[in-house]
PASEBA-1860 file (N, C-alpha, C; in nm, 3 decimals):
! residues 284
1> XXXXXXXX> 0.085/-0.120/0.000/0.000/0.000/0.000/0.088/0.125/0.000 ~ 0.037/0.245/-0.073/0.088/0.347/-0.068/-0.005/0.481/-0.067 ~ 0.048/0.571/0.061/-0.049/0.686/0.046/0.013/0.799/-0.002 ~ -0.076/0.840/-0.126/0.003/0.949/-0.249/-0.113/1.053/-0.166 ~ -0.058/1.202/-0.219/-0.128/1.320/-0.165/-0.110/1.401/-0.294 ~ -0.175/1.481/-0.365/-0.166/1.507/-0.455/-0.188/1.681/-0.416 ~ -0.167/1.764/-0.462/-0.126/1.920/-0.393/-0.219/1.996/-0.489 ~ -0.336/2.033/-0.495/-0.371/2.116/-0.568/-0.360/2.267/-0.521
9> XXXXXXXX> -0.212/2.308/-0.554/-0.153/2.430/-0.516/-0.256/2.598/-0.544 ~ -0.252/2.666/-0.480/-0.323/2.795/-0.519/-0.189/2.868/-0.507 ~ -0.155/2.909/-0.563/-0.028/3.067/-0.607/-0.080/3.172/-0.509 ~ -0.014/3.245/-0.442/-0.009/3.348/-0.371/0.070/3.499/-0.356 ~ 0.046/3.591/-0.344/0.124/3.731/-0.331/0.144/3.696/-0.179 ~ 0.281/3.656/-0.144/0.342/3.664/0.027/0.425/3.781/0.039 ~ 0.434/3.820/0.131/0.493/3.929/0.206/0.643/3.871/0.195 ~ 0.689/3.806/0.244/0.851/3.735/0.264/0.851/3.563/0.271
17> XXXXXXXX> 0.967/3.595/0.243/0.997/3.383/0.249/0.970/3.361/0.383 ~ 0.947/3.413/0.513/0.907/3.354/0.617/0.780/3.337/0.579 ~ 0.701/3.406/0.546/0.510/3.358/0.491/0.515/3.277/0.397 ~ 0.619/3.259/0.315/0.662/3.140/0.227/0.668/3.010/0.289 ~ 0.769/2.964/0.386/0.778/2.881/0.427/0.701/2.889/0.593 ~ 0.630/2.969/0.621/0.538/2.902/0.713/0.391/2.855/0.623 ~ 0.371/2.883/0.498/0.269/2.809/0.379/0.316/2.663/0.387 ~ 0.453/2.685/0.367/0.458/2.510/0.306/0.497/2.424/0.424
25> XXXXXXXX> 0.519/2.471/0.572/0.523/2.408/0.692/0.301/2.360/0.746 ~ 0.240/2.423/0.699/0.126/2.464/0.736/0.064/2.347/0.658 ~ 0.089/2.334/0.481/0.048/2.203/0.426/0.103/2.064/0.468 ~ 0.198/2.095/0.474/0.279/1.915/0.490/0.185/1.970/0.652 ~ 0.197/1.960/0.751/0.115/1.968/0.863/-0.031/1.906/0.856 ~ -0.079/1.962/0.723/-0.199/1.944/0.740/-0.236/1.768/0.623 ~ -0.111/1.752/0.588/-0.188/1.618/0.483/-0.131/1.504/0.576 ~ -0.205/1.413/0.530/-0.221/1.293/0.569/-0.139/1.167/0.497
33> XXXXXXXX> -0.112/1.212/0.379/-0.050/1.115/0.264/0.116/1.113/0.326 ~ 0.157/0.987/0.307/0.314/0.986/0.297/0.353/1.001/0.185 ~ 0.343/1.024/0.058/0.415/1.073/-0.057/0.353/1.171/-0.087 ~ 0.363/1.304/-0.089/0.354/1.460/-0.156/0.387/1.510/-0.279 ~ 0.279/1.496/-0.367/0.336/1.547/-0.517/0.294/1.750/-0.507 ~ 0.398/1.772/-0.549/0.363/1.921/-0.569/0.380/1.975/-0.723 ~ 0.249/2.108/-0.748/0.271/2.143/-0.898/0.445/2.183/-0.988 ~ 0.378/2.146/-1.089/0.467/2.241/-1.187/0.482/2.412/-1.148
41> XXXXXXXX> 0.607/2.458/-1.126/0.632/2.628/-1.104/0.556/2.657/-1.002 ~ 0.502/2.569/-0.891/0.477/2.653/-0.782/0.593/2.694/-0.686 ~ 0.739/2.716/-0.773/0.823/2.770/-0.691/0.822/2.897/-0.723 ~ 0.793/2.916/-0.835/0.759/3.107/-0.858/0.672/3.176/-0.792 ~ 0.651/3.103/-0.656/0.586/3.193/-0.589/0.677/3.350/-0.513 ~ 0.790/3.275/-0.469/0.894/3.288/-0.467/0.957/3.456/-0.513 ~ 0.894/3.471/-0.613/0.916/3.614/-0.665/0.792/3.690/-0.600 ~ 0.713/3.727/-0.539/0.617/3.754/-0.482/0.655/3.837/-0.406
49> XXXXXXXX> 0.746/3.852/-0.328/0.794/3.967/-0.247/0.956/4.081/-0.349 ~ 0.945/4.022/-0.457/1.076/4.103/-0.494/0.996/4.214/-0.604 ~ 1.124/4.303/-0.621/1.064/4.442/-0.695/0.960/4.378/-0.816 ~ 0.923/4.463/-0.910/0.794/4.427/-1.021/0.929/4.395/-1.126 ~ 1.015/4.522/-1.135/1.133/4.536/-1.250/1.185/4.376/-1.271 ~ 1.212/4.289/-1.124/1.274/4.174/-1.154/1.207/4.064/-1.185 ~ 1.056/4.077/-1.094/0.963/3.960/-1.123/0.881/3.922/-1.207 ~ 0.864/4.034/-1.302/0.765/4.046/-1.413/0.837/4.062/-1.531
57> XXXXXXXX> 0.979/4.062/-1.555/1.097/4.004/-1.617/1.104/3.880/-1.624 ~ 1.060/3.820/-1.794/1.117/3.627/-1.757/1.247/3.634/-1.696 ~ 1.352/3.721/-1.777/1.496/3.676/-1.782/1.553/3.728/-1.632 ~ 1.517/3.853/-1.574/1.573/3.854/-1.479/1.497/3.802/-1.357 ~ 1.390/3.711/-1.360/1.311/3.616/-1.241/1.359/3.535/-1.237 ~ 1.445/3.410/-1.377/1.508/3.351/-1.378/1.655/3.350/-1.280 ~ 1.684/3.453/-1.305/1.803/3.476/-1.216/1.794/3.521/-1.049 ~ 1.688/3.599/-1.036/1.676/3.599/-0.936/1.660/3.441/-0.825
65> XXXXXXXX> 1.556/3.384/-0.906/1.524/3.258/-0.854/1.644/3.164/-0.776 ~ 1.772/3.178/-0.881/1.871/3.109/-0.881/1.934/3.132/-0.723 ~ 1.952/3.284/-0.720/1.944/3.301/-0.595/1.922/3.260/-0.410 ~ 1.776/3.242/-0.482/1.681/3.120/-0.373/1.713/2.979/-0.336 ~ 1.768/2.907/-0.424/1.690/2.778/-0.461/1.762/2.700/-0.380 ~ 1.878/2.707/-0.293/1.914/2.610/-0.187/1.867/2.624/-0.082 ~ 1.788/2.711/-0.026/1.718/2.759/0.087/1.537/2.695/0.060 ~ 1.543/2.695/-0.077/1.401/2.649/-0.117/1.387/2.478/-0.079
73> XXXXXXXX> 1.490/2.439/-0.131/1.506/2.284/-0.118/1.587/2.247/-0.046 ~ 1.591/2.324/0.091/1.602/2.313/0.217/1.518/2.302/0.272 ~ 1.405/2.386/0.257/1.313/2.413/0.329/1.190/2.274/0.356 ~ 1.188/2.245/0.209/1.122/2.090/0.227/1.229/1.988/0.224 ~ 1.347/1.955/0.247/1.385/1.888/0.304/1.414/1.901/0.441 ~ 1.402/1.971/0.531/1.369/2.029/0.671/1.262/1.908/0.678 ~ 1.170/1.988/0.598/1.018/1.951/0.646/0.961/1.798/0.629 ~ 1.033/1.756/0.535/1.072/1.590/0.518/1.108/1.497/0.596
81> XXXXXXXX> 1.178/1.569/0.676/1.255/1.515/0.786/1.172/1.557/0.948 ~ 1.074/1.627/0.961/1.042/1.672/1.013/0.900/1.615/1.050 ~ 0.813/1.576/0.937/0.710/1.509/0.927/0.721/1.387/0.945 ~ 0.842/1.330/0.919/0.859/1.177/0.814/0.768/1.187/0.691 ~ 0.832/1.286/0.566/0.708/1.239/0.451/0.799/1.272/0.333 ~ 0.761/1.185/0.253/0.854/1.195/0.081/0.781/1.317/0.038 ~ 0.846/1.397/-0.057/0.767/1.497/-0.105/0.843/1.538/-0.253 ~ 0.768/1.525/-0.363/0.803/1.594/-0.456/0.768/1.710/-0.483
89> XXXXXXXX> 0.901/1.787/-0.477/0.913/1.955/-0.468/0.828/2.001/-0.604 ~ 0.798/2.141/-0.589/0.754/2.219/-0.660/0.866/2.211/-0.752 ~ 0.817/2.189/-0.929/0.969/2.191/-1.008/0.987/2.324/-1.007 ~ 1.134/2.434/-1.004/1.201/2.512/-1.050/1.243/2.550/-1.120 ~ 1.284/2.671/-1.210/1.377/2.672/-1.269/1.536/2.628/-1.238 ~ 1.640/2.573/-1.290/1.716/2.581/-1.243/1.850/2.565/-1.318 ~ 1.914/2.638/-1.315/2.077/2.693/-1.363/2.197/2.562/-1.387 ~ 2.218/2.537/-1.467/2.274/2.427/-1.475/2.461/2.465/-1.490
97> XXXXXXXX> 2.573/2.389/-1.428/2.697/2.458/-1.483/2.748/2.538/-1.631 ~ 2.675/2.491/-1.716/2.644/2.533/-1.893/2.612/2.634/-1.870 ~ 2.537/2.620/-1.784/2.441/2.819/-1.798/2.317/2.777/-1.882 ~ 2.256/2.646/-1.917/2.111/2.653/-1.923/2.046/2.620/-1.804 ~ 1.901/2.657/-1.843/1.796/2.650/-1.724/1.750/2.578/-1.725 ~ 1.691/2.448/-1.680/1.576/2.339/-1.669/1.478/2.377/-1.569 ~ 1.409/2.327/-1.609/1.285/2.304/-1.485/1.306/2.159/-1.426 ~ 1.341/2.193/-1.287/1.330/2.099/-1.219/1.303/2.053/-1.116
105> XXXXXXXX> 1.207/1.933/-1.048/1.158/1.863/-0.971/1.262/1.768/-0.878 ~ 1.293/1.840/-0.773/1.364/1.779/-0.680/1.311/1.664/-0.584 ~ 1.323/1.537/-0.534/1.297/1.487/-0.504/1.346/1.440/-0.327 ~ 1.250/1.464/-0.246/1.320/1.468/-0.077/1.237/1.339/0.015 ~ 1.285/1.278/0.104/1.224/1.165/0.161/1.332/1.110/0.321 ~ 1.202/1.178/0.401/1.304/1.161/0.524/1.389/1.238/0.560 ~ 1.410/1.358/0.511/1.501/1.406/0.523/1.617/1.453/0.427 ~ 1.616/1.367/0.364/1.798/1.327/0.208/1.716/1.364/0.107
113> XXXXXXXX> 1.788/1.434/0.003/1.732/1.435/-0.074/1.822/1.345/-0.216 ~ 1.712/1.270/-0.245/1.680/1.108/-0.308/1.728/1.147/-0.465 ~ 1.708/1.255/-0.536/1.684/1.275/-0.623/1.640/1.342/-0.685 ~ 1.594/1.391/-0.845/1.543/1.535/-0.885/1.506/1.411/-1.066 ~ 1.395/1.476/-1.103/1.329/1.508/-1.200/1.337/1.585/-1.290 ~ 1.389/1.616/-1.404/1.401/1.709/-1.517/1.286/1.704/-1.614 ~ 1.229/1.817/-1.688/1.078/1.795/-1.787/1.185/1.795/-1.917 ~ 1.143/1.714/-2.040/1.199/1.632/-2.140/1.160/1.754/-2.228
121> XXXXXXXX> 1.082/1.754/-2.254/0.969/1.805/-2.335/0.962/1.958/-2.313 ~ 0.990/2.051/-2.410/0.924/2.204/-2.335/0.796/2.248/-2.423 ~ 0.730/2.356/-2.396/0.632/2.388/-2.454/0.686/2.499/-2.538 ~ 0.602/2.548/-2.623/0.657/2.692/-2.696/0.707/2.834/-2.603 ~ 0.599/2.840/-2.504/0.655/2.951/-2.432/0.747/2.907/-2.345 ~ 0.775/2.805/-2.350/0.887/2.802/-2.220/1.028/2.787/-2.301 ~ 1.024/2.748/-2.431/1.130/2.735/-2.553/1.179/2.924/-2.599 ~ 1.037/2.941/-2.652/1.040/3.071/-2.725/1.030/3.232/-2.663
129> XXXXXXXX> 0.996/3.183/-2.493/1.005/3.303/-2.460/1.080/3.327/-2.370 ~ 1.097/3.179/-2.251/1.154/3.185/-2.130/1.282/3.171/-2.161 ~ 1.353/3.121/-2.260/1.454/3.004/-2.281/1.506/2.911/-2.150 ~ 1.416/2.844/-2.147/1.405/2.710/-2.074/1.503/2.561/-2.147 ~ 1.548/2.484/-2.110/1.612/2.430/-2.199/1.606/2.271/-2.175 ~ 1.585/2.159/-2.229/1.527/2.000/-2.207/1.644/2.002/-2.092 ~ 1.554/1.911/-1.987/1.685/1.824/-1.905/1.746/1.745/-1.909 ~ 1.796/1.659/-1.827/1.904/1.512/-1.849/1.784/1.389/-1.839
137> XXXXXXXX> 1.764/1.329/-1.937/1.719/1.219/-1.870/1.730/1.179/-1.731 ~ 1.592/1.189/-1.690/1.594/1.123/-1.511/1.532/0.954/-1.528 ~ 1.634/0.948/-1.407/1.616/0.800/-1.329/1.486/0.761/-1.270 ~ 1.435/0.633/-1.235/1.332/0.629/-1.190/1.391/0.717/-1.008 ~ 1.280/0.723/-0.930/1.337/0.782/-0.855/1.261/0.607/-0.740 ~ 1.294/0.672/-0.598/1.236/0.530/-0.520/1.170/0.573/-0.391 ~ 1.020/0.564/-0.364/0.960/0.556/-0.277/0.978/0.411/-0.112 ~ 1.069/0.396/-0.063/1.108/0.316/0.034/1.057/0.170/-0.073
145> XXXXXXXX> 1.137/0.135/-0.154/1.158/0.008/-0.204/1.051/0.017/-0.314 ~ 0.993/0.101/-0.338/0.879/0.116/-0.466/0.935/0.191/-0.549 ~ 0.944/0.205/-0.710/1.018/0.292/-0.807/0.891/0.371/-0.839 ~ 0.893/0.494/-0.888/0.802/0.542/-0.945/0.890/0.645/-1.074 ~ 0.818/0.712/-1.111/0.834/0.808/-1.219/0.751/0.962/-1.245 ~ 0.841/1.025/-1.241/0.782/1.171/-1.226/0.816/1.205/-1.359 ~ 0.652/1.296/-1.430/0.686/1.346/-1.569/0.640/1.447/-1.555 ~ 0.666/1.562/-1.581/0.673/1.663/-1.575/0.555/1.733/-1.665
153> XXXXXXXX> 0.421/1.778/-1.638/0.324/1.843/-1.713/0.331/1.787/-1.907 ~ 0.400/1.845/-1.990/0.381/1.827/-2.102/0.447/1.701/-2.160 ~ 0.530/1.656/-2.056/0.565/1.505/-2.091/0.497/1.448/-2.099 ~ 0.406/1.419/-2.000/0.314/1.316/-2.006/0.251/1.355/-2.101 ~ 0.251/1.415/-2.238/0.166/1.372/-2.332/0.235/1.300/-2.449 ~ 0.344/1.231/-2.426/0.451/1.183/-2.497/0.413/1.015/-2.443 ~ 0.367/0.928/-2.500/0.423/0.784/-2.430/0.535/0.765/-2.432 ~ 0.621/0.756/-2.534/0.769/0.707/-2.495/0.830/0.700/-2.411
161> XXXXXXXX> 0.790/0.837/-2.352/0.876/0.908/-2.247/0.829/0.822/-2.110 ~ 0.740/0.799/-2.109/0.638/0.711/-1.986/0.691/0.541/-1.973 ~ 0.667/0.524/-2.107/0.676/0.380/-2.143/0.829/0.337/-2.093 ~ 0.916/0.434/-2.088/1.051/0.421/-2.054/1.088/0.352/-1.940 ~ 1.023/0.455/-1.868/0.995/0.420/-1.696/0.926/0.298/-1.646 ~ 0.805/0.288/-1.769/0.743/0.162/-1.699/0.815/0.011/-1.681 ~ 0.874/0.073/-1.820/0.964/-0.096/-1.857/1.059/-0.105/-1.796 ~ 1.102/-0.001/-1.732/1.245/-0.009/-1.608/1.160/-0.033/-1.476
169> XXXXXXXX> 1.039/-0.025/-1.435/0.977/-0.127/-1.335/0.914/-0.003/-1.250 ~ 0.910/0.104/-1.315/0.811/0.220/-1.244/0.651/0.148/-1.223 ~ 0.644/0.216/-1.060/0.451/0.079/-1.038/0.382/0.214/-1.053 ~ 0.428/0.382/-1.034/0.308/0.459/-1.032/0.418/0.561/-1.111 ~ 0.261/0.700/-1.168/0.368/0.799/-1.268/0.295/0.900/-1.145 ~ 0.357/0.987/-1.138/0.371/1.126/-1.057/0.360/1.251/-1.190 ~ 0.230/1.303/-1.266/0.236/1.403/-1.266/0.229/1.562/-1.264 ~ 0.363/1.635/-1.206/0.338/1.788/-1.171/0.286/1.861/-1.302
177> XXXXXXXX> 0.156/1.978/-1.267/0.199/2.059/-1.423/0.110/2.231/-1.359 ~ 0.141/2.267/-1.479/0.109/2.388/-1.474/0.035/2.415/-1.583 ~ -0.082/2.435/-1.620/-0.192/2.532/-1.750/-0.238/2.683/-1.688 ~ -0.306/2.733/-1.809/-0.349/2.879/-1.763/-0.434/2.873/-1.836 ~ -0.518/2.780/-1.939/-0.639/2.748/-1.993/-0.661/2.618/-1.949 ~ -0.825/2.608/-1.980/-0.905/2.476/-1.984/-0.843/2.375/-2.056 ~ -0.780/2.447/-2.213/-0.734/2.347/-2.301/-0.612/2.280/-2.254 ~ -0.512/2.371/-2.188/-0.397/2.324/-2.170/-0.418/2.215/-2.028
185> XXXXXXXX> -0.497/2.216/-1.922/-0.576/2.116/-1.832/-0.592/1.983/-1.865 ~ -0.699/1.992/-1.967/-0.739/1.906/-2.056/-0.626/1.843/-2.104 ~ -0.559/1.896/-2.171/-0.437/1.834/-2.279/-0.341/1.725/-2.167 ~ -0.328/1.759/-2.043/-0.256/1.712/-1.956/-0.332/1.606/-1.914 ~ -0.462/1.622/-1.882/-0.559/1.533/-1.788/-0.562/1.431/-1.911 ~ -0.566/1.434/-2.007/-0.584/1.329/-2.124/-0.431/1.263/-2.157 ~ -0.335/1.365/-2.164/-0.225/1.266/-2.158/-0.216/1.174/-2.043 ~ -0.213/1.213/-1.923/-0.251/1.109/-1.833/-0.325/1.011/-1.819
193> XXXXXXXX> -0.475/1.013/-1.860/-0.546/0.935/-1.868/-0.465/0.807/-1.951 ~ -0.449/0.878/-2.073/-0.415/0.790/-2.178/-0.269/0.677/-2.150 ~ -0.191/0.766/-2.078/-0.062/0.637/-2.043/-0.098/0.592/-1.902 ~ -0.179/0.600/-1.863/-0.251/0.490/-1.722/-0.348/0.421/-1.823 ~ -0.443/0.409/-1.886/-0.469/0.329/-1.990/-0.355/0.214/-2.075 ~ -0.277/0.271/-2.129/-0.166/0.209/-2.233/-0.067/0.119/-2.134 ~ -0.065/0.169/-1.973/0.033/0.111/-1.905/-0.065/0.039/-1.781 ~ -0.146/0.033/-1.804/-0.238/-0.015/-1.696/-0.177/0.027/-1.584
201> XXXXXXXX> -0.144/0.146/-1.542/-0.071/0.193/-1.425/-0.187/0.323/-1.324 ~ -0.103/0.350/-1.187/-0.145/0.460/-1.153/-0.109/0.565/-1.221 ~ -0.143/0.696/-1.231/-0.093/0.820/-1.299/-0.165/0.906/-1.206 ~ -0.081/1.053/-1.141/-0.105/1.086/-1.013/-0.095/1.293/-1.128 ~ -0.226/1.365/-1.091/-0.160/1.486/-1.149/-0.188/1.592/-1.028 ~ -0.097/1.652/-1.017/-0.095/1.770/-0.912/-0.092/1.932/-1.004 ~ -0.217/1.970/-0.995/-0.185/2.143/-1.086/-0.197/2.268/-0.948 ~ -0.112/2.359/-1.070/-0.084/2.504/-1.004/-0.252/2.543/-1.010
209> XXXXXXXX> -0.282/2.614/-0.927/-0.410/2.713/-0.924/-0.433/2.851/-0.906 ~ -0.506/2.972/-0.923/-0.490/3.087/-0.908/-0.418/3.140/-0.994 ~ -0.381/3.348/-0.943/-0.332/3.411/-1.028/-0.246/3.481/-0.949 ~ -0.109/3.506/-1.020/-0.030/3.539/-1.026/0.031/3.633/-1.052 ~ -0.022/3.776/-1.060/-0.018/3.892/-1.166/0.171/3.933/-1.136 ~ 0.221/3.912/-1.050/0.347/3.959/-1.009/0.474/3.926/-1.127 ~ 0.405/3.758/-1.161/0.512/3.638/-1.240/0.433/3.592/-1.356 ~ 0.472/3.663/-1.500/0.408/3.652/-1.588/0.382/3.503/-1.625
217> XXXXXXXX> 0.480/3.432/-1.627/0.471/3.302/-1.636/0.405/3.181/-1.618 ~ 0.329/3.277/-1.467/0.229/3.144/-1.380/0.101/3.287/-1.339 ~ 0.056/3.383/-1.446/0.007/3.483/-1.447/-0.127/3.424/-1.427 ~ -0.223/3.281/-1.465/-0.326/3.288/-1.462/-0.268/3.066/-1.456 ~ -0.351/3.058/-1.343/-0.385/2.899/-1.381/-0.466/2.778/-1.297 ~ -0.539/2.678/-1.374/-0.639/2.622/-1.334/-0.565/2.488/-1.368 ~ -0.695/2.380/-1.265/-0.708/2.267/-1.331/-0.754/2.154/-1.200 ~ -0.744/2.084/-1.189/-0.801/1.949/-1.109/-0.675/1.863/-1.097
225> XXXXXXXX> -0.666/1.857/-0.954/-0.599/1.700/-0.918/-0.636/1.596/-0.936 ~ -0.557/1.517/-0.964/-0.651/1.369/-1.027/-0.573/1.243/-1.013 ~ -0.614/1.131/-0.948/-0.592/0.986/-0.985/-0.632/0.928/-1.063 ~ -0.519/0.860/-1.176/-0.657/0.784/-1.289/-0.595/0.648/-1.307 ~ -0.662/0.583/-1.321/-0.643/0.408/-1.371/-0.632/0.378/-1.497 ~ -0.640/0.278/-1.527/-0.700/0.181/-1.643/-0.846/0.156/-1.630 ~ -0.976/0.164/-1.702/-1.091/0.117/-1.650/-1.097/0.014/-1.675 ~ -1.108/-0.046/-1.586/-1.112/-0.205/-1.597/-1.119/-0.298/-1.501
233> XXXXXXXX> -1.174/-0.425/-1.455/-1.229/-0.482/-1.363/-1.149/-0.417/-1.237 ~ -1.272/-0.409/-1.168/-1.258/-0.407/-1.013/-1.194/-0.206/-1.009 ~ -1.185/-0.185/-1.145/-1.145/0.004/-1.134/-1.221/0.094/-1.165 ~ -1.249/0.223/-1.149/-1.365/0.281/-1.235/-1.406/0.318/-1.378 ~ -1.499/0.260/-1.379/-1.559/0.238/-1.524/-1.491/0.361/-1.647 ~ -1.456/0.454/-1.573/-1.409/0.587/-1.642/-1.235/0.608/-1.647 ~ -1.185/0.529/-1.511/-1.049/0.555/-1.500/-1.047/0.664/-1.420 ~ -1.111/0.740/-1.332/-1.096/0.832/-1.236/-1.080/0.780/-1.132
241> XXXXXXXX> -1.051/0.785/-1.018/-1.001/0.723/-0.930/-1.075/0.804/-0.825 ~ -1.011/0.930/-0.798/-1.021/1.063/-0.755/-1.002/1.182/-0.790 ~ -1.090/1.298/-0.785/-1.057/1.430/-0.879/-1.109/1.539/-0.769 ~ -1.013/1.616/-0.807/-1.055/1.757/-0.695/-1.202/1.847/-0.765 ~ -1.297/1.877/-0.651/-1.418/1.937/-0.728/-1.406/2.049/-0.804 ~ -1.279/2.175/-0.752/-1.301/2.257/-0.791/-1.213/2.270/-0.871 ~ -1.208/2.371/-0.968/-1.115/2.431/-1.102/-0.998/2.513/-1.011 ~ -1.021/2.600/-0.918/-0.982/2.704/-0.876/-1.031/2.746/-0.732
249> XXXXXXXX> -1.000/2.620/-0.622/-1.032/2.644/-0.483/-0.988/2.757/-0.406 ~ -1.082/2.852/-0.309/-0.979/2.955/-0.259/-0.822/2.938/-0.201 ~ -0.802/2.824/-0.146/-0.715/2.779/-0.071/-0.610/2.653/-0.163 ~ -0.479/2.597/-0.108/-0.488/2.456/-0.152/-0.483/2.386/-0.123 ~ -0.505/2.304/-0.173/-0.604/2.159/-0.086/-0.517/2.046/-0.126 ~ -0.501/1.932/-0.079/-0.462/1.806/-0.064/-0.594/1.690/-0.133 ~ -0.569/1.603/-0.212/-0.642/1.514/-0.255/-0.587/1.390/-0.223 ~ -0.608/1.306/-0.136/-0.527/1.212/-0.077/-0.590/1.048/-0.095
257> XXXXXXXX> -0.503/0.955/-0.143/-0.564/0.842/-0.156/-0.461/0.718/-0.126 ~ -0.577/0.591/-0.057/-0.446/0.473/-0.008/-0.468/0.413/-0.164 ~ -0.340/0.364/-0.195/-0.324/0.296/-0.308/-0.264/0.124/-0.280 ~ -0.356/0.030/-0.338/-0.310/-0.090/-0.283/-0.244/-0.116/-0.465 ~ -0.158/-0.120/-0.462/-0.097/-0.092/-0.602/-0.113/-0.233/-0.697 ~ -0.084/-0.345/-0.586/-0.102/-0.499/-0.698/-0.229/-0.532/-0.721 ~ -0.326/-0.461/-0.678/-0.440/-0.487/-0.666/-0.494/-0.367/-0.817 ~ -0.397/-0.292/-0.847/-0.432/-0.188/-0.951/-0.357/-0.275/-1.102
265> XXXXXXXX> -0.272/-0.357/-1.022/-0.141/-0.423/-1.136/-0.227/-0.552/-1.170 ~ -0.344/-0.563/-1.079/-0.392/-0.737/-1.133/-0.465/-0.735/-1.305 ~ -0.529/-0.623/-1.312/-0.567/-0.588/-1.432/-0.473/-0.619/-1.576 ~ -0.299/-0.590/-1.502/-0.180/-0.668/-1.633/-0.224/-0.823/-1.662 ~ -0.249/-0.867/-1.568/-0.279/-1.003/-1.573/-0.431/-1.052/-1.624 ~ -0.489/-1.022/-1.590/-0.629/-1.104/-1.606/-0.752/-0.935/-1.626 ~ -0.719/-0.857/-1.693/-0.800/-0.753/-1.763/-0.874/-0.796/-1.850 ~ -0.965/-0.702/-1.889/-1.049/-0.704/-1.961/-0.987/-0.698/-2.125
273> XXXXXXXX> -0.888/-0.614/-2.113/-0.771/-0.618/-2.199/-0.656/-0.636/-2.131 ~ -0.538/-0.597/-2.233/-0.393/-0.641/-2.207/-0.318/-0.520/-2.181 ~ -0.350/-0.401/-2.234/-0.273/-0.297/-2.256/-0.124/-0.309/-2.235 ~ -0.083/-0.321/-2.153/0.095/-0.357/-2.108/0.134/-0.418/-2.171 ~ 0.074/-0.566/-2.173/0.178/-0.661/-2.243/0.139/-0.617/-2.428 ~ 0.014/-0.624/-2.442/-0.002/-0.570/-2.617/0.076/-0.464/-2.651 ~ 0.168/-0.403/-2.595/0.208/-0.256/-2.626/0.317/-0.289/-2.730 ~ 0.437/-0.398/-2.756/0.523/-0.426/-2.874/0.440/-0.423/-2.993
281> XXXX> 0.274/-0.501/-2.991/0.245/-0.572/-3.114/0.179/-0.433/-3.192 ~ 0.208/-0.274/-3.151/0.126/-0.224/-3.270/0.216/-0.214/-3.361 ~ 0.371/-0.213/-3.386/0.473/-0.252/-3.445/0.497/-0.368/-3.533 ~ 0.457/-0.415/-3.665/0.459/-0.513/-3.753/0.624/-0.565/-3.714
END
């Protein structure tokens, strides 16, 4: 069994990184789940207390950020250690020795931090406006003897990229994202759907919420937390599992669920279909 918590983040204007990190002491406090997925760029909250000139600047928020970011992923590894709870960080931008930027998803548990997540895939504005730049291929990462896989918002609309992980023995996908339309929601909630379908797996999505007027970047955004399956015996007829009610809660909220995982994996075996194992034969 495993209890995932899924973060449906709301974005905030804070006064200082102490109202910063008494926010994210206040959530882990308040969930119940031992694994913590958190959104895509809810580290740009982060710019919220600095001048407009730097924060409403892609290029110089970027840098500022850089600034932050060992104190940031301190802060939940503190709190990791503090709770006893795994938590996948809010992804970041982040500065690489090259001098490109990735977005990236750090990974903390107990205390250590386990590992980090890079997004494969960029979107146009994060290519064409932010210059954001692909990461390193990431490793599966490991939940106390369980592998999983974190994909990063627009990955998951890639199978390959999924299928990678599964076949290296990932049992659940973790993913963070960020939209600022319905469509871009959608586009995510369906890539997900679709490789928990194709992989008969869990697929876990945590979105940013609210507005942002400070950080052009994460200026407006919606969407629903969600668990989804395979539909198929003994799962829901739809593949929802669990979904947060609202688009855009005042607050953010935790969506929390026990996952008995072989009991989600019996479906590889004796389904209604095969999906997993049929996945070589669409290939002549």
């Amino acid at each position: 069994m495993v209890n995932i918590a899924s973060c449906q983040y709301r974005v905030e204007a804070l006064p200082s990184f102490a109202a910063w990190a008494e926010k994210q002491a206040r959530l882990v406090a308040a969930c119940h789940g031992d694994l913590l997925l958190y959104p895509e760029y809810a580290s740009l909250e982060l710019l919220g207390w600095l001048p407009s000139r730097t924060a409403k600047h892609l290029g110089r928020s970027l840098d500022a950020l850089q600034g932050g970011r060992e104190v940031f992923v301190e802060t939940f590894r503190a709190l990791s250690a503090g709770f006893h709870k795994a938590i996948v960080l809010p992804s970041i931008p982040w500065r690489l020795d090259d001098g490109r930027v990735v977005n990236r998803a750090w990974y903390a548990d107990n205390g250590h931090i386990r590992g980090f997540s890079d997004k494969q895939l960029l979107t146009r504005f994060e290519t064409e406006r932010w210059s954001i730049s692909p990461g390193e291929p990431s490793p599966l990462l490991d939940f106390r003897a369980i592998p999983f896989s974190v994909q990063i918002c627009y990955d998951i609309e890639f199978p390959q990229l999924c299928r990678r992980h599964v076949e290296a023995g990932a049992r659940f996908v973790l993913v963070p994202s960020c939209t600022d339309t319905l469509a871009g929601f959608h586009r995510v909630r369906i890539g997900c759907q679709a490789r928990a379908l194709e992989n008969q797996t869990l697929v876990v999505q945590s979105p940013l919420v609210g507005e942002a007027p400070f950080a052009p970047a994460i200026f407006k955004n919606q969407g629903k937390a969600g668990f989804f399956t395979a539909p198929d015996y003994g799962l829901p007829d739809n593949g929802v599992l669990a979904e947060s009610e609202q688009l855009a809660p005042p607050q953010s909220l935790w969506l929390n669920q026990q996952i008995d995982l072989d009991a989600l994996e019996a479906v590889r075996r004796d389904g209604q279909v095969l999906n997993h194992r049929d996945w070589p034969k669409q290939w002549p």
